[in-house]
N, C-alpha and C positions, 0 to 999 in steps of 0.2 A: 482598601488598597494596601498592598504588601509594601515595605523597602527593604531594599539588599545593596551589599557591598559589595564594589565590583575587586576584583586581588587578584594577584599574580597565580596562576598554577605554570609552573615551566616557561615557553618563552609566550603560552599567550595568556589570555585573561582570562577570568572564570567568575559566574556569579554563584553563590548559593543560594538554594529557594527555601524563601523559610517554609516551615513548617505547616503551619495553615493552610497556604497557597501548594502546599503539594499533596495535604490530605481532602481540597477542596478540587483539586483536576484529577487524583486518582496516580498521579504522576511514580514514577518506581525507580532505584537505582538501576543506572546504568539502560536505562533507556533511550533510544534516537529519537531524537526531535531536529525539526529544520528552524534556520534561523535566518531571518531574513531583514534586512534595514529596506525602510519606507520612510522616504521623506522626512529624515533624518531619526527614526523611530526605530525601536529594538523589534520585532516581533517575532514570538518562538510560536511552531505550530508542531503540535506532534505527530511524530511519522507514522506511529502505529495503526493508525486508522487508512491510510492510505496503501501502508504493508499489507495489513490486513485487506482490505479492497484486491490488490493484486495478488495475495495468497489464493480468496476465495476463486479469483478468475482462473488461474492456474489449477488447481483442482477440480472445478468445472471441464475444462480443455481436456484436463485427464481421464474423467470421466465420459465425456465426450470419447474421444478417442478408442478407450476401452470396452463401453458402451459396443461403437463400431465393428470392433474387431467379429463381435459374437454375431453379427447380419452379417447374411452373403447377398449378394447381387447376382452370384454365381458367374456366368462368365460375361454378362452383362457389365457395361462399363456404367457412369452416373453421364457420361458422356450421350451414350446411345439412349439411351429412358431418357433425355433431355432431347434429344432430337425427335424421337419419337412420341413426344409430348406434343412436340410444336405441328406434328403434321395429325395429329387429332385420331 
């Protein structure tokens, strides 16, 4: 287990992470992490992974999208091939 000292930076607080526990999560300046109090507990989870999750889906959408553009339906809507599905 790490300890750190909590200090002033400007008008809030700030901890520094020693060094072990930042070579031990991979951790990098100047990166986002969320911080969240639990039942009276500090806990920091890092954002990057989550950024990361919503990058990749975004990317995907894009592709997706672009994907699309290069099929035609021609003058066929997804409307009409969906009705004409149902009637067999």
């Amino acid at each position: 287990m790490s300890r750190a000292i909590v200090g002033k930076w400007g008008k809030n607080l700030a901890i520094r992470m020693p060094t072990e526990l930042v070579k031990a999560t991979g951790l990098s300046d100047g990166e986002l992490v969320e911080i969240e109090a639990r039942e009276g507990d500090i806990l920091i989870h890092r954002a990057s992974a989550r950024a990361l999750a919503l990058t990749d889906a975004k990317a995907a959408a894009d592709e997706i999208a672009t994907e699309a553009k290069s099929h035609s339906l021609g003058d066929i809507s997804i409307r009409d091939l969906l009705d004409e599905g149902r009637r067999g």
